[in-house]
C-alpha positions in Angstrom: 76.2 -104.7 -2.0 73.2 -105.4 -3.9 75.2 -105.0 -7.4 77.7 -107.4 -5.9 75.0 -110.3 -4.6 73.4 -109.7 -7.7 76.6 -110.4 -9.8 77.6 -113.6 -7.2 73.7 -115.0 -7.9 74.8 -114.8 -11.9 77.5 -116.4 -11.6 76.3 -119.3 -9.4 73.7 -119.6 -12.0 76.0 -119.5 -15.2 78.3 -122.1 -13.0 75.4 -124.6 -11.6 74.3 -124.7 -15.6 77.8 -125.4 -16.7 77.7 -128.0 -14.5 74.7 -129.9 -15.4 75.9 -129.1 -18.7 78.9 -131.1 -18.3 77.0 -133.6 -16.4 74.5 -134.7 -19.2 77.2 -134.8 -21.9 79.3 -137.3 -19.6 76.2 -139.2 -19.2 75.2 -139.2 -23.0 79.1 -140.5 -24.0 78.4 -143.0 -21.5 75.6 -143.9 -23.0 77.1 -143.9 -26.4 80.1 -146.0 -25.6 77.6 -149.1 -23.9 75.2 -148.8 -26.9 78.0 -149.0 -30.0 79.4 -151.7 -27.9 76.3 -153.7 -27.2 74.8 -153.9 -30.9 76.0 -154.2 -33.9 73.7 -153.1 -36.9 73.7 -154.7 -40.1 74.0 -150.9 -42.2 77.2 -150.6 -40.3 79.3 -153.7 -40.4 81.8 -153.5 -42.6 84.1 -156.3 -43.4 85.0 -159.1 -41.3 81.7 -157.8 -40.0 83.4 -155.0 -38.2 81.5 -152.4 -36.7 82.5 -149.1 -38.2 80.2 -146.8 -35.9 82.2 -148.6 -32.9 85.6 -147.5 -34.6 84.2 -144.0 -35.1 83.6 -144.0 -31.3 86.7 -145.7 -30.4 88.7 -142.7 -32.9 87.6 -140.1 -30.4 88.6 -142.0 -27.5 91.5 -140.1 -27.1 90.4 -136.9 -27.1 87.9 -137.7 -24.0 91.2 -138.6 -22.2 92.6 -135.1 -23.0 89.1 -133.8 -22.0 88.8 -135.7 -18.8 92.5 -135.4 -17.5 92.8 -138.1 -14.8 94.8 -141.2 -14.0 94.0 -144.7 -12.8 95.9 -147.7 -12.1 94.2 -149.5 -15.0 95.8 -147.1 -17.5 99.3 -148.9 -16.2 98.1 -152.3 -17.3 96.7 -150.7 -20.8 99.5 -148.5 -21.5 101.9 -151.5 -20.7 100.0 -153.7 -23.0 99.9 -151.3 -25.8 103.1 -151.0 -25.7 104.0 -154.9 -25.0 101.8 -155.2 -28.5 103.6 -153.0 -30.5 107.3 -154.2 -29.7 106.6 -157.9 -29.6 106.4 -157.9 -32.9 108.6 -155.8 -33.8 111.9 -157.0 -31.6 111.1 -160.5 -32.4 110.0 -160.6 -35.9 109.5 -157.1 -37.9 108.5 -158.8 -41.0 104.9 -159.5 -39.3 104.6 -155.9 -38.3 101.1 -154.8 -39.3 100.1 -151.4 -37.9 97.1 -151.6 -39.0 96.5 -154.6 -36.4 98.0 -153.1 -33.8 96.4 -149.9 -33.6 93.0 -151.5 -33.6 94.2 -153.0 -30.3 94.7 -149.9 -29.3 91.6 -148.3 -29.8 90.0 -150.6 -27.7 92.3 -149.9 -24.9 91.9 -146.0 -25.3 87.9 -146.6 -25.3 88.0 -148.1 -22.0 90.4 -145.4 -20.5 87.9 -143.0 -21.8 85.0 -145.1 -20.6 86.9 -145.1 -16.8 87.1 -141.5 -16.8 83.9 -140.7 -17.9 82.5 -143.5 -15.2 84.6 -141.9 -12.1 82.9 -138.3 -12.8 80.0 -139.6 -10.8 77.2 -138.4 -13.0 75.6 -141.8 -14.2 74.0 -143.7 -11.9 73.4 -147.6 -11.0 69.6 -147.1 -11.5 70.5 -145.0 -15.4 72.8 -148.1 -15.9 70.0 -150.5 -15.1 67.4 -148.6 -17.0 70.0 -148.8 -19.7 70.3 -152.4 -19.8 66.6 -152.8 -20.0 66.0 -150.7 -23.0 69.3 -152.8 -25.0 67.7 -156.3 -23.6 63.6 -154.4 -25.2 65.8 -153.4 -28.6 67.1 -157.1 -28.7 63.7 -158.5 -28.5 61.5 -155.6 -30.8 64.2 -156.4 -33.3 64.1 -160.1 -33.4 60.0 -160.1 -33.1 60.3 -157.6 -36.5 62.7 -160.4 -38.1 60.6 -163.2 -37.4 57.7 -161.3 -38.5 59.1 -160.9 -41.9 59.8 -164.6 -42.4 57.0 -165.7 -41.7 55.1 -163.4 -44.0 57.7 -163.4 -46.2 58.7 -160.3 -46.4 62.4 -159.2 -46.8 64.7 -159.3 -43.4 64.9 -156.7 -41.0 68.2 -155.4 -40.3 69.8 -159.1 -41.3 73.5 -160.3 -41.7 75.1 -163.4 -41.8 71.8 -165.4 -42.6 71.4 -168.9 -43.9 68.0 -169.5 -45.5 68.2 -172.9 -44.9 67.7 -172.5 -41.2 64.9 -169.5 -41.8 64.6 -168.8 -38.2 68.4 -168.1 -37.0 68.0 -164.6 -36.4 70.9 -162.3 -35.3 68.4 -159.6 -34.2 70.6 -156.4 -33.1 74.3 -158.1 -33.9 76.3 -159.6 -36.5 74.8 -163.1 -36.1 72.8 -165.0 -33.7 75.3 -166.5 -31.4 76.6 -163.4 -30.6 73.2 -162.4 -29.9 73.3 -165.1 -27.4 75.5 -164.1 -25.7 75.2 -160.5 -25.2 71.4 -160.4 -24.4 72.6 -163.4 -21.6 75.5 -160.4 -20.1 73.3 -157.6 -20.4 70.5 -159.5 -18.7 72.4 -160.9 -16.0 73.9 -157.1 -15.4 70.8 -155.5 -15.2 70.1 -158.2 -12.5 73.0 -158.0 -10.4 72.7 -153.7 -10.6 68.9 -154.3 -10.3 70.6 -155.9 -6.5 72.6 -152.8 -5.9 69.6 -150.2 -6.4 67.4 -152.6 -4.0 70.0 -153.1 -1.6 69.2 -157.2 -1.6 69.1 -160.4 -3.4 66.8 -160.4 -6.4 63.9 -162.2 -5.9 62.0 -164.1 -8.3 58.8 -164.2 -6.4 59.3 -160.2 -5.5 61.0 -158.8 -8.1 60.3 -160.6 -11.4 56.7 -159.4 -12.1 58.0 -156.3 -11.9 60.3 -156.5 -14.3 58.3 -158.7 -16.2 58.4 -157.5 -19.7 62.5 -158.0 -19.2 62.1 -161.4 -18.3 59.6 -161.8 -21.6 62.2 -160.0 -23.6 65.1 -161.9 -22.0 63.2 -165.6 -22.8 61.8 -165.1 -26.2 65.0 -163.5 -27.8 66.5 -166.7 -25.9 64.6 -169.5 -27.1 63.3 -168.3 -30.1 66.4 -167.3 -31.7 67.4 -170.4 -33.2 71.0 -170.4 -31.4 72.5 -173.5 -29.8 74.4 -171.0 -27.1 71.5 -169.3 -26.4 70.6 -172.5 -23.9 74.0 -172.4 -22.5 73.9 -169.2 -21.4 70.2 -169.9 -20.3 71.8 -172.5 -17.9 74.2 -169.7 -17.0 72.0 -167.2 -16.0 70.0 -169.5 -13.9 72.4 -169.9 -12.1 72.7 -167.0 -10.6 68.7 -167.7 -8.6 70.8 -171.0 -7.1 69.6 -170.5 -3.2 68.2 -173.5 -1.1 65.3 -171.8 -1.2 65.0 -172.1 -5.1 66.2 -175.7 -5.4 63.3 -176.9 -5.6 61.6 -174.9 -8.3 64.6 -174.4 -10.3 65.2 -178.8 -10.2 61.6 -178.7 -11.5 62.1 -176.0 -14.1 65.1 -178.4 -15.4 63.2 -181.7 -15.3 60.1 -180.2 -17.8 62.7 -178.9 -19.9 64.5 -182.4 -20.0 61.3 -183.9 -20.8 60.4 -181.5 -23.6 63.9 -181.8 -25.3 63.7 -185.7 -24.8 60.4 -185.8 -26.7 60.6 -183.1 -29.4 63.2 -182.1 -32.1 64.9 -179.0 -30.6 68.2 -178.9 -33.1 69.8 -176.0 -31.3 69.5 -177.9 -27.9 70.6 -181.2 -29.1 74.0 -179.7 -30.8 74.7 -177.8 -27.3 74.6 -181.4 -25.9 76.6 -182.8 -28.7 79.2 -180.1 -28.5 79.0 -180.4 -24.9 79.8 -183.8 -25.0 82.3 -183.7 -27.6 84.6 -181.1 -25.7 84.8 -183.3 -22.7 86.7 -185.8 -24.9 89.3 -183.2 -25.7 89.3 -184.4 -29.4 89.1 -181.2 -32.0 87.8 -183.7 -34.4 85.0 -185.0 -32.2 84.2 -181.4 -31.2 83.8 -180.3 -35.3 81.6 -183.3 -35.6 78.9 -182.2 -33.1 78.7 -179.0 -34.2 81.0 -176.9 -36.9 79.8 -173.2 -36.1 81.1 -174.2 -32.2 84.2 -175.9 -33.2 85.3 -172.2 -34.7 85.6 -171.3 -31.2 86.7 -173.8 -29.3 88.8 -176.0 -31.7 91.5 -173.1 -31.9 92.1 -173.1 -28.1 92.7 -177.3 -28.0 95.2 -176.2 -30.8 97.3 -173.2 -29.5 97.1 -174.9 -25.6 99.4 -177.6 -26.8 101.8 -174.8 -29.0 102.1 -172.2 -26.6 105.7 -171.6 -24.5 107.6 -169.5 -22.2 110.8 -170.2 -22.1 111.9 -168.9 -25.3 112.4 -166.0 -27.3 109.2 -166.7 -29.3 107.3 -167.9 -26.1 108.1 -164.6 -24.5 107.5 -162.2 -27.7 105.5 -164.1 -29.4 105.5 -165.6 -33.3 104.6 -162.4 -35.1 101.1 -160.8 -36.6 98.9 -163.5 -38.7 101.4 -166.5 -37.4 98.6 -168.3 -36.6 96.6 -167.8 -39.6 99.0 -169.9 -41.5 98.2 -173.2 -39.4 95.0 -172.6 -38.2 92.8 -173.3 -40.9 94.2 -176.8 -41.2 92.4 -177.9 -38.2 89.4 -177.1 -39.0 88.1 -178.2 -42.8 86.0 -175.8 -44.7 87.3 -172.8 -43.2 89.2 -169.8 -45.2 92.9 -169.8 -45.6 93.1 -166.8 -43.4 91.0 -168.0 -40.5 92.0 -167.4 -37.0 90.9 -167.6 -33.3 92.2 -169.5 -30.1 91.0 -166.3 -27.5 93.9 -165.9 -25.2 96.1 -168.4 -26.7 96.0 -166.5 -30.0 97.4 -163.5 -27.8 100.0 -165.8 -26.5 100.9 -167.3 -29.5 101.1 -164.3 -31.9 102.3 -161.3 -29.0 103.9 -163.7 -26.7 103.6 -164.4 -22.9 104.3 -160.8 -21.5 101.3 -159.9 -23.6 99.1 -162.2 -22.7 99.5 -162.1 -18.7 99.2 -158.4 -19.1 96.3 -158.5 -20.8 95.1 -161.5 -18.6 95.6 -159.6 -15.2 93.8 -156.2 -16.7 90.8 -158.4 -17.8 90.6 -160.4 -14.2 90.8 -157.0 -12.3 88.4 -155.2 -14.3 85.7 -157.8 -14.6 85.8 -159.5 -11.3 84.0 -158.6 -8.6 84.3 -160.0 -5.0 81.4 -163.1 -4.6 79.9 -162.6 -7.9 81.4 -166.0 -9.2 79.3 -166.0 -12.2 81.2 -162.7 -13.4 84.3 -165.4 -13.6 82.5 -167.4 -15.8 81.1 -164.9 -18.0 84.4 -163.5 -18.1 85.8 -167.2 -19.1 82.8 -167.5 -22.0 82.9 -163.7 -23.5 86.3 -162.7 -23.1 89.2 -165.6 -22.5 88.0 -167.0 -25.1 87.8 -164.5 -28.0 91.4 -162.4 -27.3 91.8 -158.8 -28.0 90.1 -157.0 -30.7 86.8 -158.0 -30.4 83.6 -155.9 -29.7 82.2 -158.5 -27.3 85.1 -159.0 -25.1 85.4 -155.0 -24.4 81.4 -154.9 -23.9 81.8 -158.0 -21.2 84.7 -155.8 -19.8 83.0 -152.1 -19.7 79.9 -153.4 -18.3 81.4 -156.0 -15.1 83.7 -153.3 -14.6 80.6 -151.0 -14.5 79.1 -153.5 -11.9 82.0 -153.8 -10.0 82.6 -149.7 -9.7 78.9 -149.4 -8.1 79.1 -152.7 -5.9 82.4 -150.9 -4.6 80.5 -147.9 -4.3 78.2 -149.8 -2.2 80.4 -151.2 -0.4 81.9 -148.2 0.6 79.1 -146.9 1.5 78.0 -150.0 4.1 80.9 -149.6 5.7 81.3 -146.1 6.3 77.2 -146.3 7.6 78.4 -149.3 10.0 
């Protein structure tokens, strides 16, 4: 008997360490997935300033799905879109058929299927995510500090790509250029807020909660306002808005009326082409839009184009006008732009896959992203991933990390109401 209890005590042992085994190596691909998704190094960017550390991950994608054998009704959206991508093309005009193209869709969509499974074994936590988010938002910052270190000593550039010496303190810190910076310090702040609301169990609280967390906040601001972007203040505005309570009107209307007066009596370019572009884009005229501000105009000029192109009632409407259609008309809109150049977010989708495509692609996105009263996760969902399209590394970061949110606001969910 004791030969027996002996043998059953090994064996619990060898199983428990198995298991803790297994545990941290799901929580270190988590880890990986977020990280190669949040930054972008320069000594990896190869060209078209894609990120070949990200593709590496993204190759092994499916072999985590073999690994972690599991299905969820978000692999039915994915696999349908994967395969909506593929035959578009090819039913409707095979010339146009670029592998190549496709496939890299399909890495993305086999990195989030991973990403799921890995997520629904349980082992990483809403406080690891949090923590997570932190150190990203700390990298962001150390980086950009280091950057504008060595310009102003004049010392070659930290980690720098896409730089313009004649604006010496547009800094991309951590990504391929400044705006993206932007925005992904603005997501990954505002989702280490909202889980930083799921591990307190309560509204954040500036008064309660932001000391605290206050070298995040000093991260958060400096990479924001010091990085010489014109989105950065947009998604400043953004982010505020997520401390809108009657309580806070007060302060916050305060906050926004020294800020008025410091812009209306200094020389802020970045500000002043937000509120040119601004401005512009409510006219609807691509033209006015490229005027206020040409680096914006990339972005949103494309979308007033393919809006007014876009169909569904025919057989390119539905399957779209093949691979690089719109690269052979879109560079005409917008002067001093490469031959090849491209964009127009979902519209490109539209335009190029056709309309099954895009809702497909359109109702994954939504139902992965949203969350039930978090209305700012619509807008950030509007700004980071409607926007851009498909194969882009900030759209699937936006994704993975409000789907992340919304998987432990279920969770807590779940919980409340079991308790209650």
């Amino acid at each position: 008997m004791a030969f027996n209890s002996r043998n059953e005590i090994c064996l619990a042992f060898k199983k428990t360490n198995k298991q803790l085994s297994r545990k941290k190596i799901t929580i270190f691909l988590i880890y990986t997935i977020i990280i190669v998704l949040a930054i972008a190094p320069a000594f990896v960017l190869g060209d078209g300033n894609r990120n070949l550390l990200l593709i590496g991950v993204m190759g092994a994608s499916p072999i985590l799905i073999l690994a972690y054998r599991a299905f969820f009704k978000f692999d039915v959206w994915l696999i349908l879109l994967m395969v909506s991508l593929a035959l578009a093309p090819l039913l409707n005009h095979p010339e146009s058929m670029r592998w190549s193209t496709v496939l890299y869709s399909w890495m993305f969509c086999f990195a989030f299927m991973a990403y799921n499974r890995l997520l629904h074994k349980n082992a990483f936590t809403v406080n690891q995510f949090s923590k997570l988010l932190k150190y990203l938002l700390m990298a962001y910052f150390i980086t950009l500090v280091v950057q504008q270190v060595c310009v102003l000593v004049g010392l070659p550039i930290f980690n720098i790509s896409n730089y313009d010496p004649a604006e010496p303190w547009k800094l991309n810190s951590l990504s391929a250029e400044p705006s993206h910076s932007a925005r992904i310090v603005a997501l990954l702040f505002y989702c280490f807020l909202s889980s930083k609301e799921i591990v307190l169990n309560r509204s954040y609280s500036l008064k309660l909660d932001a000391k605290k967390d206050q070298w995040v906040w000093i991260a958060f601001l400096w990479t924001m306002l010091t990085m010489g972007s014109a989105t950065a203040f947009l998604f400043l505005v953004i982010v505020g808005l997520k401390f809108i309570e009657r309580k806070n009107i007060i302060p916050l209307l305060g906050m926004f009326l020294i800020a008025v007066l410091i812009i209306a009596n200094t020389e802020i370019t970045a500000i002043e082409r937000a509120i040119d572009t601004a401005t512009a884009v409510l006219t609807l005229d691509p033209k006015a839009v490229i005027a206020a501000d040409h680096s914006a105009s990339s972005r949103i000029v494309p979308m007033m184009v393919l809006v007014s192109m876009v169909e569904i009632f025919s057989l390119n409407g539905l399957l779209g006008h093949g691979i690089d259609s719109v690269s052979g008309f879109l560079h005409m809109y917008l002067p001093g732009t490469r031959d090849d150049f491209t964009g127009g977010g979902f519209f490109f989708i539209w335009y190029e896959y056709g309309f099954i495509s895009f809702i497909l692609f359109l109702v994954f996105t939504l139902k992965s992203s949203l969350t039930k009263g978090n209305y700012l996760n619509l807008l950030f969902w509007f700004l980071l991933v409607f926007m851009y399209g498909i194969n882009s590394q900030m759209v699937w970061l936006c994704i993975i990390v409000l789907f992340t949110f919304s998987y432990y606001k279920k969770q807590q969910s779940n919980i409340l109401h079991h308790s209650n």
